[in-house]
C-alpha positions in Angstrom: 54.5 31.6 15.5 56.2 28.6 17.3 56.5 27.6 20.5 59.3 25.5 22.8 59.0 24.4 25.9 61.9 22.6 27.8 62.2 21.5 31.6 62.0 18.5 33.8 59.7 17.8 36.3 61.7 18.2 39.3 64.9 20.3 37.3 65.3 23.8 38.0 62.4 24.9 36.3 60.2 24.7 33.1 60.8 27.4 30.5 58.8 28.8 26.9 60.0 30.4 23.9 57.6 32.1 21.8 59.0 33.1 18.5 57.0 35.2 15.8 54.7 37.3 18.3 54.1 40.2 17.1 54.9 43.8 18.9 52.4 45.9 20.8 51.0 43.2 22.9 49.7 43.9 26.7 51.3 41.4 28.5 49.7 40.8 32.7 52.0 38.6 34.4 48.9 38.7 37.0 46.7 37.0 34.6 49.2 34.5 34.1 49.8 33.7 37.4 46.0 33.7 38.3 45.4 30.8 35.3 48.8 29.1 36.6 47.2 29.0 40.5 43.9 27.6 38.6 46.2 25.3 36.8 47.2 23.4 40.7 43.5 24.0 41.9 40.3 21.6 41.9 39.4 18.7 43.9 41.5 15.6 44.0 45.1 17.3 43.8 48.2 15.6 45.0 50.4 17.6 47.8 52.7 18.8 45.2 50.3 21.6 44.5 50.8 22.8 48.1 54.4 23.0 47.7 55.7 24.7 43.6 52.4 27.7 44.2 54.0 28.2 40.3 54.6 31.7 39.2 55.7 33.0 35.9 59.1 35.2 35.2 59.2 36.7 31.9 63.2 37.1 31.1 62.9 38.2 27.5 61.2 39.8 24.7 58.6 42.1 26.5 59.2 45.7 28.1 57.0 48.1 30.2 54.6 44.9 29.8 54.3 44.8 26.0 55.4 42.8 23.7 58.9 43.9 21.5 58.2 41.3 18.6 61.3 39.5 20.0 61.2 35.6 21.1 58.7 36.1 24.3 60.9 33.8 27.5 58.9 32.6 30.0 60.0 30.8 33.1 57.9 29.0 35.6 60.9 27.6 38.4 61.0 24.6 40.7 60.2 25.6 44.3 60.6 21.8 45.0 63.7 21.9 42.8 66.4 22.0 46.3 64.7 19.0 47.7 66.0 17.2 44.3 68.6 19.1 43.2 71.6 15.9 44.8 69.8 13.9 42.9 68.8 16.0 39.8 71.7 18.5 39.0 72.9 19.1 35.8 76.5 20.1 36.8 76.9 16.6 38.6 74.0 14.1 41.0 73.8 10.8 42.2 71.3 9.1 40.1 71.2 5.9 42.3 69.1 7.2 45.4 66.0 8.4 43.1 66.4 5.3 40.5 63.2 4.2 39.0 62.6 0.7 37.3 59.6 -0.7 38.5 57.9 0.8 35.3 54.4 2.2 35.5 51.4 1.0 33.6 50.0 3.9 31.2 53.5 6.0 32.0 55.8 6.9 29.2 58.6 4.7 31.8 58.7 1.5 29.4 58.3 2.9 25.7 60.9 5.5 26.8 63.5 3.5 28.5 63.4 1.6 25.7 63.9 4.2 22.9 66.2 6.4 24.5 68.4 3.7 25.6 68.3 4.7 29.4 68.3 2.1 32.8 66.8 4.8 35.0 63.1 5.4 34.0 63.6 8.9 35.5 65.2 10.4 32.7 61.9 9.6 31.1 59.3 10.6 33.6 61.3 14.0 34.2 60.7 15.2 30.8 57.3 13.3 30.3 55.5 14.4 33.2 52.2 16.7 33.2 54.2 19.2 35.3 55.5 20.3 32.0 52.0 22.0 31.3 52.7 24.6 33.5 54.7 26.6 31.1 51.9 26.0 28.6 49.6 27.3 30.9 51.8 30.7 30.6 52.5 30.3 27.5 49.2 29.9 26.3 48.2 32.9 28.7 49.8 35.6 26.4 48.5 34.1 23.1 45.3 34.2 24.9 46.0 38.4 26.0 46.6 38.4 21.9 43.3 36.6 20.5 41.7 38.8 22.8 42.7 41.9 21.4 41.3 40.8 18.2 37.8 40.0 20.1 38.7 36.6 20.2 37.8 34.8 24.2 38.2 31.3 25.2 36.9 29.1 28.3 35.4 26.0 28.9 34.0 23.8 31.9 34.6 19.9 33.3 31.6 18.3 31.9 32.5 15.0 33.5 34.4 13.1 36.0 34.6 9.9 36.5 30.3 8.7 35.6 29.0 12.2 37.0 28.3 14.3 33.9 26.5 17.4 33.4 23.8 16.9 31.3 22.6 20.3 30.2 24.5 22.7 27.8 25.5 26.1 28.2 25.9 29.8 26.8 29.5 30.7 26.6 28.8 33.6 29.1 27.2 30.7 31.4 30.3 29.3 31.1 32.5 32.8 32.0 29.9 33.9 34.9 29.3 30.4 36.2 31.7 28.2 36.7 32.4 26.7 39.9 35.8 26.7 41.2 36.2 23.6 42.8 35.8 21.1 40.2 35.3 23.5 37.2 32.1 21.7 36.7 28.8 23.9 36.5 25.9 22.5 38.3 26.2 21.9 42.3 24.4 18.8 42.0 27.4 16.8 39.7 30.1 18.8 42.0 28.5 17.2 44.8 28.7 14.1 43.0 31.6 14.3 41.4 33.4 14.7 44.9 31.7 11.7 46.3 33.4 9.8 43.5 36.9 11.5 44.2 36.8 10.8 47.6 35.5 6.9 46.9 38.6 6.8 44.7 40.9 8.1 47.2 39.9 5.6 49.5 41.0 2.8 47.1 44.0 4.0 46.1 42.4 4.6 42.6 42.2 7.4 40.1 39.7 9.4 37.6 39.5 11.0 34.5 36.6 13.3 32.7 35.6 15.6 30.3 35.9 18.9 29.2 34.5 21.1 27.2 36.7 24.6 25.3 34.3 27.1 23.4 36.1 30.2 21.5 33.8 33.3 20.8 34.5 35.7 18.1 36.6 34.1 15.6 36.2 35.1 12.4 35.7 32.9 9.5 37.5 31.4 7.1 40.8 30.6 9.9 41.9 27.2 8.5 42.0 25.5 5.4 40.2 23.4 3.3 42.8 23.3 0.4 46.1 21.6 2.8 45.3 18.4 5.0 47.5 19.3 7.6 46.3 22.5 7.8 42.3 22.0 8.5 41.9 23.7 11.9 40.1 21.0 13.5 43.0 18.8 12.6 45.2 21.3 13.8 43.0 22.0 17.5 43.0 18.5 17.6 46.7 18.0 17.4 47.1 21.0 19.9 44.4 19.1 22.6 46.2 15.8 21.7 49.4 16.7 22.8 48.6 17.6 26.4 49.4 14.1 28.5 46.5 12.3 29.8 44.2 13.2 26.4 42.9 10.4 24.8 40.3 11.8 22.6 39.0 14.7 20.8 35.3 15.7 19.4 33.9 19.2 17.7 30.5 20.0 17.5 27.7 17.0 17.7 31.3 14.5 17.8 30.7 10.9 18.4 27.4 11.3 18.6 27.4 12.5 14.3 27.5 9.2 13.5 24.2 8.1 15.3 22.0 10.2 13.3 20.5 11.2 10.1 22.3 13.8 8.1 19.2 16.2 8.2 19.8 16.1 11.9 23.5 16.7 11.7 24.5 19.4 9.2 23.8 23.4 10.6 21.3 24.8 7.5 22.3 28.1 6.3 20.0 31.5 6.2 20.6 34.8 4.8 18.9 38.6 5.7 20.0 41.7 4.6 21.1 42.4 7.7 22.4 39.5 9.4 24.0 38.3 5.9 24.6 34.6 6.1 23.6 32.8 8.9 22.8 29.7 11.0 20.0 28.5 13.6 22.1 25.7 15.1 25.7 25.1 16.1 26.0 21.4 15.5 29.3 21.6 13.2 31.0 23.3 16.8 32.4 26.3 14.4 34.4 24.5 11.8 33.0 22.8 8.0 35.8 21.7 5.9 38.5 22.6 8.0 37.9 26.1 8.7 36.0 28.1 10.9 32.9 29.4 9.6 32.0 32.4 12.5 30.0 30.3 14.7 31.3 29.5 18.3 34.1 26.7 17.9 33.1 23.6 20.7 35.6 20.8 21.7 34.8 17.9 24.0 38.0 16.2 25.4 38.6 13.0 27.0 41.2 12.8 30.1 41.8 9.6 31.0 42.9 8.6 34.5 46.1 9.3 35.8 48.1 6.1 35.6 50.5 6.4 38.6 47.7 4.8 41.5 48.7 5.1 45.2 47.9 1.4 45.3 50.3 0.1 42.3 49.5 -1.4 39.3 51.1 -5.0 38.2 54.4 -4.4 36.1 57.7 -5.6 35.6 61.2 -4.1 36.8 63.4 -2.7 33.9 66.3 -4.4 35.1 65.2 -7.8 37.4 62.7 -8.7 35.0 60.9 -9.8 38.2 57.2 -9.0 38.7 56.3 -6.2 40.9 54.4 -3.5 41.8 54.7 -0.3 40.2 56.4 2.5 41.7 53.7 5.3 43.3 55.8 8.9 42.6 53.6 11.7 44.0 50.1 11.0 42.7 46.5 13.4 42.1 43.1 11.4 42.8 41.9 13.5 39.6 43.4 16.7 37.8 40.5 17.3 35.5 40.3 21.3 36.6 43.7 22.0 35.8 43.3 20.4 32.8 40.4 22.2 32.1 42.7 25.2 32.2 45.5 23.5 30.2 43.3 22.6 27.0 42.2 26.3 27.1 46.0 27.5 27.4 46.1 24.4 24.1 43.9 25.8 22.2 44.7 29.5 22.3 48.7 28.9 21.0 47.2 26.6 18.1 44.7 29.8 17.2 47.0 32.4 17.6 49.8 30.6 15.2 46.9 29.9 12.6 45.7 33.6 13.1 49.1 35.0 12.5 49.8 32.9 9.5 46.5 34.3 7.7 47.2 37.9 8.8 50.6 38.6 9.1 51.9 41.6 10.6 54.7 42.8 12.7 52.4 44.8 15.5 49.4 44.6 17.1 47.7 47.5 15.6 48.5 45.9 12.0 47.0 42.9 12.7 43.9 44.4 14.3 43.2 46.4 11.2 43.7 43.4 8.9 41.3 41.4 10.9 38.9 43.9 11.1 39.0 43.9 6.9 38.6 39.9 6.8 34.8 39.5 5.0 
């Protein structure tokens, strides 16, 4: 399976091609917009999220809402795209009204200009702005409607923002049942926090980032490789996580915290019974030894760092002048840890259902089902 996305920020829309899916699968464009709307909600978010209200159109590749085993198009359009389109039109614009090159700090504006041999730091910003996850988000949305007819389910929580964390740890139906919808954190106490600290941050013109916590339940084992580098699934969901903008670490399992220990504290001991068959008391490995998973319940801990475009500038340099300014404040979030809550799940289900098509094959849904149900 493979997946394309293309699309500027404020173009005419952001569009997914999903090659390699296989027939048969149910396909609820309500379920995608649902995790799109979650995708713009949470505390902190900029007024954009007012105006796009994203929806998905699926142009090709499903019928009568399933899945034809044809590339699977998705489209997610630009409401705000009219109030750009003199500016950002492919047929013919004039670049000069929205020029940026006062380059911003932690942006993609200085490396890219750079690189692509551009003036304007909006033909970089365009392409390398977070509004791009949106068609990820629907993307990930119908891998996610696959995995699950296999038994497969993901979700996941905001264990931090900013220095409020949650402290405690929780079941993966916690998680489902539990979740509050503000800030996607679980406890009232650190959402009550956490705000405080938004709102502090607001008033200074700052930002803040978080962490966030994926589990997937019901993956068999043995997904994964131990024999190919590049194909170890925690490589693989790390790559996945990695790749959405404003990541800045990834950790499975005990994660950082490993290397403080003892190793009889670390490794998950194994256990057999007749009718169990092999087994394990603790979950510290989060799912995967030696690349693959091994049945358990995989767990991923991402970092978010703050968003780097700060209503009150940062110090930088204009592209062309070479004079010291202030950087340019495009449309900014306070904090956009619940959609990217959201995101890493819609991540993490395209990596797992590419590495579960490559191990099972199949051309329809019901093939695949009976394969996985054979897997030991």
């Amino acid at each position: 399976m493979r997946l394309i996305t293309s699309g500027e920020s404020h173009g005419k829309g952001l569009f997914a091609v999903i090659e390699g899916l296989p027939a048969g699968i149910f396909v609820d464009p309500d379920e995608i917009n649902a995790c799109l709307a979650l995708r713009q909600s949470g505390y902190g978010r900029g007024a954009r999220q007012k105006i796009e209200r994203d929806e998905v159109e699926i142009l090709t590749g499903v019928r009568n809402l399933k899945t034809l085993g044809s590339p699977v198009t998705l489209a997610v359009w630009n409401r705000d795209y009219e109030n750009w389109k003199e500016y950002m039109a492919a047929e013919g614009c004039d670049e000069s009204k929205r020029k940026l090159t006062k380059v911003r700090p932690g942006h993609a504006d200085l490396t890219g200009v750079k690189k692509y041999g551009q003036e304007d730091a909006r033909n970089i910003l365009e392409r390398a702005s977070a509004r791009e996850t949106a068609v990820r988000v629907a993307a990930g949305t119908v891998c996610r409607q696959f995995l699950r007819a296999l038994g497969v389910e993901i979700t996941g929580y905001v264990k931090r923002v900013g220095s409020i964390a949650e402290e405690k740890g929780y079941s993966f139906k916690e998680i489902k049942e539990r979740r509050r919808p503000l800030l996607g954190m679980m406890s009232e106490e650190c959402e009550r926090a956490a705000v405080s600290e938004i709102d502090k941050a607001a008033e200074s013109g700052d930002t803040l980032g978080g962490e966030i916590e994926i589990r997937v339940e019901g993956l068999g084992s043995g997904f994964g490789s131990c024999m190919s580098y590049n194909q170890k699934l925690d490589a693989r969901l790390a790559s996945a996580v990695m790749s959405v903008q404003a990541i800045k670490g990834v950790a499975f399992g005990l994660g950082f915290d490993a290397a403080k220990q003892f190793g009889s504290a670390v490794h998950d001991e194994i256990f057999y019974d007749e009718e169990t068959g092999f087994y394990r008391k603790t979950n510290r490995a989060g799912g995967i030894e030696g690349g693959m998973s091994n049945g358990e319940e995989i767990v991923l801990c991402a970092a978010m760092k703050p968003i780097p475009t700060l209503m009150k500038g940062l110090n930088t340099v204009d592209y062309l002048t070479k004079e010291a300014c202030r950087a340019a404040t495009e449309r900014s979030d306070v904090t956009a840890i619940t959609a990217c809550e959201i995101i890493l799940e819609s991540a993490v289900a395209c990596e797992l259902a590419a590495v579960v098509l490559e191990r099972l094959g199949g051309d329809n849904v019901a093939e695949i089902k009976e394969r996985y149900r054979r897997l030991p």
